[in-house]
GUFIVO-937913 format. One record per residue: x negated, y negated, z of N, C-alpha, C, CB in turn. Coordinates in steps of 0.1 Angstrom, whole numbers, plus 5000, padded with zeros to 4 digits. Last residue first. Glycine has a CB too. Layout:
residues N
XYZXYZXYZXYZ ...
//
This chain:
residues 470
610637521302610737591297612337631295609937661302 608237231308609537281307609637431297610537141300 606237111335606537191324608037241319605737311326 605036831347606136891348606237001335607236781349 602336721369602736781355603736841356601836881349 603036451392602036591389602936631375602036751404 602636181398601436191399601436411396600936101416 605736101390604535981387603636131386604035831403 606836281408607136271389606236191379608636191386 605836231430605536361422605836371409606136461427 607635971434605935991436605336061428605436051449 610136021437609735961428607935981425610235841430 610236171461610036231447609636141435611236291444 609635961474608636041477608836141466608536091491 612335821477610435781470609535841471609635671473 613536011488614035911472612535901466615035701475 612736051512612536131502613236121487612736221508 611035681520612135811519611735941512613535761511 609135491515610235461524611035621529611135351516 605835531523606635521519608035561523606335561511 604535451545603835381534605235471522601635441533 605435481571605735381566605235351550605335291577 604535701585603735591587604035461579602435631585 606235911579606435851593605435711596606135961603 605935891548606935841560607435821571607435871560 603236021551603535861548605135841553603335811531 604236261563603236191570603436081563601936251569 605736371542606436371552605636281561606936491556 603536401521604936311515605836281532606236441500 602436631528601736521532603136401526600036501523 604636811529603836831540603336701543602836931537 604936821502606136771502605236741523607936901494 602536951493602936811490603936741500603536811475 602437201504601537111509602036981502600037141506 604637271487604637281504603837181511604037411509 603937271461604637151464605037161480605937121455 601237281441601237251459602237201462600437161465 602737241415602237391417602437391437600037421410 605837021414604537071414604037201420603836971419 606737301385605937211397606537091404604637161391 609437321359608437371368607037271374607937481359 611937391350610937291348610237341357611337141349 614437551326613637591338612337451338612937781336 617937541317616337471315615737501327616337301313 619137911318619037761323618137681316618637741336 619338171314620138081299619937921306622538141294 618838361334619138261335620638161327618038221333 616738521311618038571318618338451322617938671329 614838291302615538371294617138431298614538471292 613838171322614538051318615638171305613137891309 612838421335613238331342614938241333611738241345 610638441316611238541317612838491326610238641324 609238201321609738181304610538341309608038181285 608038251345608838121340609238191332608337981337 607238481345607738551352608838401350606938621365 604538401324605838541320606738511329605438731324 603338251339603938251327605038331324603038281319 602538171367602838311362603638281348603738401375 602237951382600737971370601538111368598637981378 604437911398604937861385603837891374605137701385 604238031425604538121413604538031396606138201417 603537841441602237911437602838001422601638021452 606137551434605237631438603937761433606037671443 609237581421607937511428607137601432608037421439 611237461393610837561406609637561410610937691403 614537361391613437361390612237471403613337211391 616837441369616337501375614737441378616637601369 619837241356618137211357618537351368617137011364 622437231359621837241344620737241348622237141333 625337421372623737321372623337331362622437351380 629137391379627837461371626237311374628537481346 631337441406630337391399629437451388629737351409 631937621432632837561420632037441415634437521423 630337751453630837611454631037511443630137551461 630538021447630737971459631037811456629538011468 630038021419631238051423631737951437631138221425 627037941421628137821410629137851415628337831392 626138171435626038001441627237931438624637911434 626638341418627338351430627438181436626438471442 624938271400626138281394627238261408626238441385 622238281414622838171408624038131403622338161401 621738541415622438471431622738291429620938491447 621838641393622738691401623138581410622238791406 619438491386620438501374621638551389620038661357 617538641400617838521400619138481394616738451395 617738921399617838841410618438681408616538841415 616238911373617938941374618338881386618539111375 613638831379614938781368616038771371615138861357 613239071395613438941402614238831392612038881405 613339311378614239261386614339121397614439361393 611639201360613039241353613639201368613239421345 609139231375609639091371610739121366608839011360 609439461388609439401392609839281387608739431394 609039661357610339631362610539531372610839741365 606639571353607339511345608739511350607139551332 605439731372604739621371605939521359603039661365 605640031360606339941375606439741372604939991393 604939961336606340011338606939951350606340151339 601739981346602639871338604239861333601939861327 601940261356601440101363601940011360600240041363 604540471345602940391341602840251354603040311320 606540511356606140591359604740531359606640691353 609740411369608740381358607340441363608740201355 612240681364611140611373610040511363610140761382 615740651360615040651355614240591364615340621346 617840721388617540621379616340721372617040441386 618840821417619040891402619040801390620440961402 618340661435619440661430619740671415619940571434 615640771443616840771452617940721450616640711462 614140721420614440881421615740901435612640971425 614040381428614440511416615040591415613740571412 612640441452613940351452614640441441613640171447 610140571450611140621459612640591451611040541473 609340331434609240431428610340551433607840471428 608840151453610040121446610340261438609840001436 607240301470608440281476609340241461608440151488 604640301458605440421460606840431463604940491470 604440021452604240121441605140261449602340151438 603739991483604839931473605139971464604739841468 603040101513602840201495603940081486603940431494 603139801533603039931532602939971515604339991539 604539541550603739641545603639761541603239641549 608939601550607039611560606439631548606439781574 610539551531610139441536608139461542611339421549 611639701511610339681505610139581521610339611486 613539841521612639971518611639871515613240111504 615939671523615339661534613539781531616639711546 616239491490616439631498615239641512616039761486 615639231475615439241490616239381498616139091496 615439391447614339321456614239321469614239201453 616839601434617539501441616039431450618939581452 615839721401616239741411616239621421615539841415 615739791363615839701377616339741386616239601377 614439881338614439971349614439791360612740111348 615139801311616039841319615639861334616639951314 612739841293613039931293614239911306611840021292 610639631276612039591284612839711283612839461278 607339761275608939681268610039671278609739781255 604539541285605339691285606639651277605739751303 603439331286603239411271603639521274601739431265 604039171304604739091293604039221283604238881290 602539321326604039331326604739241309604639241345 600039251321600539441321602139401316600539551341 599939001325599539051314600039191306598339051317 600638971354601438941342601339001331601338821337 598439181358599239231364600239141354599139221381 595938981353596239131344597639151349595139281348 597038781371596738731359596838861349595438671360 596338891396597338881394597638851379597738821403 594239191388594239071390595739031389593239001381 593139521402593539441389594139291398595139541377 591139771408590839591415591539531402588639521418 591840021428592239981410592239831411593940051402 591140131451590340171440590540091424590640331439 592740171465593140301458591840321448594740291449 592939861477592840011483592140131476594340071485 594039801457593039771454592439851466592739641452 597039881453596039961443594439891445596639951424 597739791473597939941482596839961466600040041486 597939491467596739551478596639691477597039521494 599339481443597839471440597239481451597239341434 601739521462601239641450599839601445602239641436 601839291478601939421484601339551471603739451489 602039161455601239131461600739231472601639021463 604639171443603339171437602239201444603039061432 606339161465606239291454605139321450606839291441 605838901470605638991474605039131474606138981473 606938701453605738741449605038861460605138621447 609838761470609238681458608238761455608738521460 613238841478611638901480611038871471611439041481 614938551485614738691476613838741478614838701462 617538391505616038441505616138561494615538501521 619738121490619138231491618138301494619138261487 621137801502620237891496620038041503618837821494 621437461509622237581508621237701500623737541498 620237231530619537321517620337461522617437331515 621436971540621537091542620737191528623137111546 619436701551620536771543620736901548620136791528 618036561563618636571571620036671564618836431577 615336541543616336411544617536481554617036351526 614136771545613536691553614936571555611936631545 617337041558616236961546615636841553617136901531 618037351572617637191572616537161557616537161589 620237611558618937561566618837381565617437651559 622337811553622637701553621537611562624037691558 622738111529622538071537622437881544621738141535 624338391514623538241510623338201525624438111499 625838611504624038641515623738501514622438761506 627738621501626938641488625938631494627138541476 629238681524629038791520627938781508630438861517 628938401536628838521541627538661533630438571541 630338251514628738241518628338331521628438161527 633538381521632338431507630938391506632838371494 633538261543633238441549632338471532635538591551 632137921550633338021548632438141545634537991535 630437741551630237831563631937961562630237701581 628237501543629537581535629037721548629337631511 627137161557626837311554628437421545626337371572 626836871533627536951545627137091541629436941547 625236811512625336691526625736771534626436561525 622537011496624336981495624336891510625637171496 620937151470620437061487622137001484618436871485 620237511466621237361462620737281477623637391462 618637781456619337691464619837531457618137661476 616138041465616937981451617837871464618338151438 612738141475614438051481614937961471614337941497 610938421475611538301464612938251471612038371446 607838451492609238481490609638351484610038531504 605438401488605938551490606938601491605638591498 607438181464605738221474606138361474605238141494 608537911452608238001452607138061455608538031445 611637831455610737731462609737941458611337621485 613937671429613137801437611937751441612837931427 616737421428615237491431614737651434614737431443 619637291408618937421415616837411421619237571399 620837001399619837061399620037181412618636951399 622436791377622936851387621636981383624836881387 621136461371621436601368621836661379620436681362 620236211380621836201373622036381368621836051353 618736181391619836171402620736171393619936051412 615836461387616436291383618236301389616436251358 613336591409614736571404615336471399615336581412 610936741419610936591411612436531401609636601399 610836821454611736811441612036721433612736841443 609636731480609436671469609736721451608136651472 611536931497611336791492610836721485611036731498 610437171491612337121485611936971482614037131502 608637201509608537221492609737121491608737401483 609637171531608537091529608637071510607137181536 611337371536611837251534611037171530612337201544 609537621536610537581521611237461520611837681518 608137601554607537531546608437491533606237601544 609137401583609437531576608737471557611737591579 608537131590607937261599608537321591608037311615 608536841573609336981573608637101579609637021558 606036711601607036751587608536831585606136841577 605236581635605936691626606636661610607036741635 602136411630603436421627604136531627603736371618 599636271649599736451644601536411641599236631660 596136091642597936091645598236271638599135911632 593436221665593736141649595836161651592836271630 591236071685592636121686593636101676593236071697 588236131664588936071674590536131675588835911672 586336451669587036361662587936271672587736431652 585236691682584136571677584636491664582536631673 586536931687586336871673585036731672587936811669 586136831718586037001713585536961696587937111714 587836571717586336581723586236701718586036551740 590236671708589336571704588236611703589236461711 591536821730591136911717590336781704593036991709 591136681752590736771750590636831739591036821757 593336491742591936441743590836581750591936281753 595436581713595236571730593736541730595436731740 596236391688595636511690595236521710594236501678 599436241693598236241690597136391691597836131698 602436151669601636201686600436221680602236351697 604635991657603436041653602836101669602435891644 608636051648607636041654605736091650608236091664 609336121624610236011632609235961642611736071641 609436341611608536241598609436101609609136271573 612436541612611036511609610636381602610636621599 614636531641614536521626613136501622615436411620 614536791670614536631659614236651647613436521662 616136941695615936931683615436761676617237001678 614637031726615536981719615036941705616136871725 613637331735613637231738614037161726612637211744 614037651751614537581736614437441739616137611730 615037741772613637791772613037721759613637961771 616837691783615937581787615137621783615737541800 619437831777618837711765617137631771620437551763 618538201778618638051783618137981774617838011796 620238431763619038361758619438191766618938381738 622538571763622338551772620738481770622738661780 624438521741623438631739622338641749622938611726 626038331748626738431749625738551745627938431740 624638081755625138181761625538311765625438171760 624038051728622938081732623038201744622337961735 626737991716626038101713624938111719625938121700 626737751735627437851737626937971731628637831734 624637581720624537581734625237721737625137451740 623037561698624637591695624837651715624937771676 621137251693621237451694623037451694620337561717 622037101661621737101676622037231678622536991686 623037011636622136961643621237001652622536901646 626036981635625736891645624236841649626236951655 626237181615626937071615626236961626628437111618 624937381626624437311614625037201611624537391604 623737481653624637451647624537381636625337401653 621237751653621637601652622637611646620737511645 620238001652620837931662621037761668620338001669 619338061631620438131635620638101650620238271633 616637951625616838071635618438131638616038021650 615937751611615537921602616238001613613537991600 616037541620617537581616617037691606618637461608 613637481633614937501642616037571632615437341648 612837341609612337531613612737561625610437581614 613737141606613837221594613337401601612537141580 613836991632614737081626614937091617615637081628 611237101657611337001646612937091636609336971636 611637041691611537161681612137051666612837331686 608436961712609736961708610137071697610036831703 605836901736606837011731608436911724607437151749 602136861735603836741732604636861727603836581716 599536871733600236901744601936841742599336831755 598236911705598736781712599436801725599836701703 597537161696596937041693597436931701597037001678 600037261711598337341711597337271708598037451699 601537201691601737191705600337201712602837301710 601537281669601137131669601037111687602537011660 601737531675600637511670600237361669600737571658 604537541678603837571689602337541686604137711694 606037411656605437351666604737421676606237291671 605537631637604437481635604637401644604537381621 606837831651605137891648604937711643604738051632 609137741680608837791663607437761660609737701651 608737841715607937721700608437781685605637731699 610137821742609837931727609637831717611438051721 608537841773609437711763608937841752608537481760 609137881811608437931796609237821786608838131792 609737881838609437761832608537771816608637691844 610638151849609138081856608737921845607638231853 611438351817611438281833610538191833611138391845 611538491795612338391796612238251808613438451796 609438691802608838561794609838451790608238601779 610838841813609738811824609738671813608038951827 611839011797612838941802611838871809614039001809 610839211771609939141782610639011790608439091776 612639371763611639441759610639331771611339451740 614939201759615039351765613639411768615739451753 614038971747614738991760614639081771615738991757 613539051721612238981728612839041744611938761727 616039061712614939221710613639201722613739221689 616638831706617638951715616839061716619038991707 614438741694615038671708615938791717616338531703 615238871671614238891674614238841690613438851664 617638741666617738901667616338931671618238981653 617138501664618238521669618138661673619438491661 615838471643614938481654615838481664613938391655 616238761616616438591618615938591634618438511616 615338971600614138931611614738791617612238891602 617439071588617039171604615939071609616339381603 619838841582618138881574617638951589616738681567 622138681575621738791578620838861573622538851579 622338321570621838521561621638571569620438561551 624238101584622938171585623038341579622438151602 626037971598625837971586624238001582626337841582 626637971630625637901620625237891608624937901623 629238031630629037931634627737861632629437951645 630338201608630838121607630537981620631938191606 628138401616628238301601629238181607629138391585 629338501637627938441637628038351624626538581636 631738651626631738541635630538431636631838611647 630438811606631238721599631438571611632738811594 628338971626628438941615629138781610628939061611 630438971659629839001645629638981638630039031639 628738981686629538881680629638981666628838711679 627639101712627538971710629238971705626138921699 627339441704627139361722627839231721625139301727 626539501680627739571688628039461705627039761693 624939221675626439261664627239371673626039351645 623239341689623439201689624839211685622439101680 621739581681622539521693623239361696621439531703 621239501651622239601659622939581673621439711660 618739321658620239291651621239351655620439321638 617139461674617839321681619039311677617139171676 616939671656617339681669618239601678616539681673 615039491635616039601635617339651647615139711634 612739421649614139331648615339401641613939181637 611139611657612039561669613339521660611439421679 609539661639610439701638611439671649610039811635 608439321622607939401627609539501629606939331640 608139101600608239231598608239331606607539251592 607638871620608838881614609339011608608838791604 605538941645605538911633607238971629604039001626 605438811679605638891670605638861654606738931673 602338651690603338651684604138751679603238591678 600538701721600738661708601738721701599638691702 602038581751601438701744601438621726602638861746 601938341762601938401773601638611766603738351781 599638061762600438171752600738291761599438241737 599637771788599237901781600237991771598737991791 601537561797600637521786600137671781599237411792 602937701817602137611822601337571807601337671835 603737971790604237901801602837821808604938021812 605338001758604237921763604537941779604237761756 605838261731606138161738604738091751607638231746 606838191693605338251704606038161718603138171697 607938271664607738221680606538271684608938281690 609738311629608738341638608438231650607638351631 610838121613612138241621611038271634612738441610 609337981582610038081591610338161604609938121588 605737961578607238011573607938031586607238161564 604937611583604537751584605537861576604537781599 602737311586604137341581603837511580604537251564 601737031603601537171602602737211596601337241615 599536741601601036791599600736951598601936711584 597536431609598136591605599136631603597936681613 596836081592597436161609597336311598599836091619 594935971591595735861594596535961604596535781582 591335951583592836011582593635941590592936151587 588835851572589835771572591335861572589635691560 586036001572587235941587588435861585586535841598 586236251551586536121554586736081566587336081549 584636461552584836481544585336301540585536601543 585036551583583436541579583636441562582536761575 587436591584586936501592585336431585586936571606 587236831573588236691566587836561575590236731567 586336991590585937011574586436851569586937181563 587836981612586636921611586036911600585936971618 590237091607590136951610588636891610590836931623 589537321601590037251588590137081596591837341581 588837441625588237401617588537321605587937461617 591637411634590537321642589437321633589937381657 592537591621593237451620592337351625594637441628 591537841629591637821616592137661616592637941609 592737811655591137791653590637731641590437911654 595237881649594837781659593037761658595337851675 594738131643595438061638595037891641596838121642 593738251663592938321652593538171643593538511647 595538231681594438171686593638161671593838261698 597638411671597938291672596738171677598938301680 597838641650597038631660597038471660595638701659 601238831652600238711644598938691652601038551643 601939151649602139021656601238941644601439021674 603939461648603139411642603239231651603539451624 603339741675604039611668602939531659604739491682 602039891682602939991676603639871674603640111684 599439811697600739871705602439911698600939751718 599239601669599339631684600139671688599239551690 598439491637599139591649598839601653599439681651 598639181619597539261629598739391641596339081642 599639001595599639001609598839121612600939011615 596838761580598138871577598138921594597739031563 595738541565596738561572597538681572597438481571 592838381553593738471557594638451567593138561561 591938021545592138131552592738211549592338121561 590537711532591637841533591037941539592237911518 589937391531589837481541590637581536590137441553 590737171515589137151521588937281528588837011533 591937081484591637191489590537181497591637271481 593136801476592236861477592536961487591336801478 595636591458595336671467593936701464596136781467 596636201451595736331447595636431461593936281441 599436051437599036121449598036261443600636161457 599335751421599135881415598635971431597635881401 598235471416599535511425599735641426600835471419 595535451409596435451398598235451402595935581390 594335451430593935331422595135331415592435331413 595735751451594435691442595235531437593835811425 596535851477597035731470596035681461597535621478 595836181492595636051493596535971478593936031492 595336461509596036411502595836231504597336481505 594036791521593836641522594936611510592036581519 594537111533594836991520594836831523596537021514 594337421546594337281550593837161533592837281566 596137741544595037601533595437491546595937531508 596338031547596737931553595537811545596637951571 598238351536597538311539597538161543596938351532 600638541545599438601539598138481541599738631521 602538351553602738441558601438521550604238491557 601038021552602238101551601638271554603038061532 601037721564600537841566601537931559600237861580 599037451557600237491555599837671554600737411540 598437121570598337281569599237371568597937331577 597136811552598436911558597837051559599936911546 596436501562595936631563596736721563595336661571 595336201545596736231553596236411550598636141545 594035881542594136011540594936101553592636061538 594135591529594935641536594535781536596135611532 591335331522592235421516592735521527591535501505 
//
C-alpha cells in the first residue's frame, strides 16, 4: 500500500498527515505530528524561526517513518508571500514574518519610487495586501542589500524548506504567484518589473508547475533521520492552492470556494487571469491553481479575529473554547454591530478585543461591549464580508454561482456555515475539513501517476469525505 506525507504549515500552526488508498478506493488521512507556529520578535521585527520549522518536519518524518516504510514521497505546503534567503546552501537570516512593520514602508516606497498601484495590477494582477513579497523584497533591499549579492537565491517558505530537505532550488508556481511578481499570463517572473524595483532576477530561480517532478531527500538529511532517500514533490506550495484543489465540485454547476483558516480566500478557479482597474479596486486578486488555472479571489481576515481574541483573553485569565466562543456568538442577538475585517488595525498580533472595540468608538458606532457582543459581531461581519466580495466577484465577471463550497478548519463552526448560507442566500456545502492537507497528498499521486489529474483527484474527495449542505 502507497503512503504519501504532507506538511502543512500555516501561519499559527504545522501538522505532518499521512494519507493512503484504503481497500474501499476511499483516501484515508492521519494525523502523525503537530506543532506551533507563531512568529517570534527580534530586534523590533517580527520573523519565523526557520530551523525551528525545519526540525519540526524532520521529526514528522521520522514519526511516519516509524509508523510505515511504505512512503512513496513528501510534500510541503505553507502560507503565502513569506522568504528566507540562502547563500552557498546556508540561511543567511531567519525569515521575516508577513506581519511584520517593514512592509508598510516597502509598499509606500515602492508606489512613490516604482509604479502605481493600478500600473502594478495591471501587470500582475495581484491585491494590494502591505505584506505581498514585492514590498517586502523592496523593504528587504534597503535594510540588507548585502543578501541580494555574492550568489544568494530567495525561496518562497515550502520551497526553501524542501530545499533544506533536498538540496534542489526551484520556485513552485502556486506560491510563486502569492508574490506580485509573476506574470500571470505567462507564468513566469515578470523580468522587467523586477527591474524596475531593482530586485536582481538571479536571486529568483525559475518557475514550475506542481506535482512534474519527484527529488529526493539529500543523503545527508537521510542518514540524520535514519530513513532511506524517500521521494519529495513539490504540490500546491501555497496552501490555498492546495485546498482549492481538491474542491469536490460537479462540472455542471457554476461554483465559488472559501478556503478557510486564519484567513478566508473567497474565489472562482477561471482559465485566464482578469487584470482590468475594477479587479483592482474590488481588491480581488489573480494567484496559481494546481491545474495551472488561475484562482481569481479575495483575501478576508478569517478565523483570525477569533483566534487573536481567545489568546489576548486566555492571557487575561478567561480560558474559553473555540466551541464556547460559537456558542457565545449564536446566543447574543443580531444587534448590527459590523465592521470591515481586513482593516489594517486587525493585522499584527496584538489586544483584538480592544482593537475592534477601538474600531467602533472610531467611527462613532455603537461598541459591543459584552464578550459575547464582540464575539457575535465578528461572525456578523465576516458574513457580510462574504456576501460583499461575492456580489463584487459576480459584477466583475458578469455571471451568477450557485454553490458556495467551503473548506477547511472553519467548516466544525456551525454558526459561522448556516450564518454564511443565511446572508449569502447561496447553497453552502462544506469540506473536506483537511482539504490543504488533502489537496497536498492528491498532488503527490499525481506526480507518481496513481492518479491522473485534478479531475480525478476531486473526484476522489467526493468518493472518500462527508459533504454537508447548508
Amino acid at each position: 500500500m502507497k503512503y504519501y506525507l504532507a506538511f502543512d504549515l500555516g501561519a499559527s500552526s504545522g501538522r505532518g498527515i499521512l494519507g493512503h488508498i484504503d481497500e474501499n478506493g476511499k483516501l484515508i488521512l492521519e494525523e502523525i505530528h503537530r506543532f506551533k507556529n507563531f512568529p517570534m520578535e527580534a530586534d523590533g521585527h517580527f520573523r519565523w524561526d526557520f530551523n525551528a520549522l525545519l526540525s519540526e518536519i524532520k521529526t514528522g518524518i521520522k514519526k511516519a517513518y516509524a509508523v510505515t516504510p511504505d512512503i512513496v514521497s513528501l510534500s510541503v505546503d505553507t502560507w503565502g508571500v513569506d522568504y528566507a534567503f540562502f547563500r552557498n546552501g546556508e540561511l543567511i537570516r531567519n525569515p521575516y514574518c508577513y506581519r511584520d512593520s517593514r512592509n508598510a514602508e516597502g509598499m509606500e516606497a515602492f508606489h512613490k519610487n516604482v509604479m502605481s498601484v493600478e500600473d502594478l495590477y495591471s501587470r500582475v494582477g495581484i491585491q494590494q495586501m502591505v505584506f505581498n513579497t514585492l514590498y517586502q523584497l523592496y523593504a528587504h533591499k534597503t535594510m540588507h542589500p548585502e543578501d541580494f549579492e555574492n550568489g544568494s537565491v530567495a525561496l518562497l517558505m515550502p520551497d526553501a524548506l524542501i530545499y533544506a530537505l533536498t538540496g534542489e532550488i526551484s520556485a513552485e508556481y502556486t506560491i510563486a504567484s502569492t508574490t506580485a511578481m509573476l506574470d500571470p499570463a505567462k507564468r513566469t517572473w515578470d523580468l522587467e518589473l523586477l527591474a524596475k524595483a531593482g530586485i536582481p532576477a538571479s536571486v529568483l530561480p525559475p518557475v514550475e508547475l506542481p506535482a512534474q517532478r519527484t527529488f529526493r531527500l539529500s543523503e545527508k538529511v537521510a542518514a540524520e533521520l535514519g530513513v532511506p532517500r524517500l521521494g519529495v514533490v513539490k504540490c500546491g506550495g501555497h496552501d490555498t492552492a492546495s485546498a482549492v484543489s481538491c474542491t469536490p465540485c460537479d462540472a455542471d454547476t457554476k461554483w465559488l470556494y472559501i478556503s478557510s483558516g486564519t484567513w478566508a480566500l473567497l474565489g472562482a478557479e477561471l482559465a485566464q487571469p482578469v487584470l482590468k482597474k475594477e479587479a483592482c479596486d474590488a481588491h480581488y486578486t489573480n494567484e496559481g491553481a494546481v491545474n495551472g488555472k488561475i484562482r481569481f479571489l479575495t483575501n478576508i481576515m478569517g478565523t483570525w479575529l477569533l483566534q487573536e481574541t481567545r489568546r489576548i483573553w486566555q492571557e487575561s485569565g478567561k480560558d474559553v473554547s473555540f466551541q464556547e466562543m460559537m456558542e457565545m456568538a449564536q446566543a447574543a442577538p443580531d444587534a448590527g454591530l459590523v465592521f470591515p475585517p481586513n482593516d489594517q488595525l486587525f493585522l499584527a498580533p496584538g489586544d483584538m478585543p480592544g482593537r475592534i472595540r477601538q474600531w467602533f468608538r472610531d467611527h462613532g458606532k455603537a461598541v459591543p461591549e459584552t464578550d459575547a457582543a464582540l464575539v457575535r459581531s465578528i461572525y456578523d461581519s465576516l458574513a457580510v464580508c462574504f456576501r460583499d466580495s461575492i456580489q463584487a466577484l459576480e459584477t466583475l465577471l458578469g455571471e451568477k454561482f450557485d454553490v458556495l463550497h467551503i473548506l477547511g478548519g472553519a467548516i466544525r463552526d456551525d454558526f459561522l456555515m448556516s450564518l454564511t448560507a443565511k446572508i449569502t442566500g447561496m447553497k453552502v456545502l462544506t469540506g473536506p475539513l483537511e482539504a490543504t492537507s488533502t489537496g497536498n497528498i492528491l498532488a503527490q499521486m499525481m506526480a507518481d501517476g496513481t492518479i491522473a489529474d485534478c479531475q480525478a483527484a476531486r473526484a476522489l474527495v467526493k468518493k472518500s469525505c462527508e459533504i454537508k449542505e447548508y
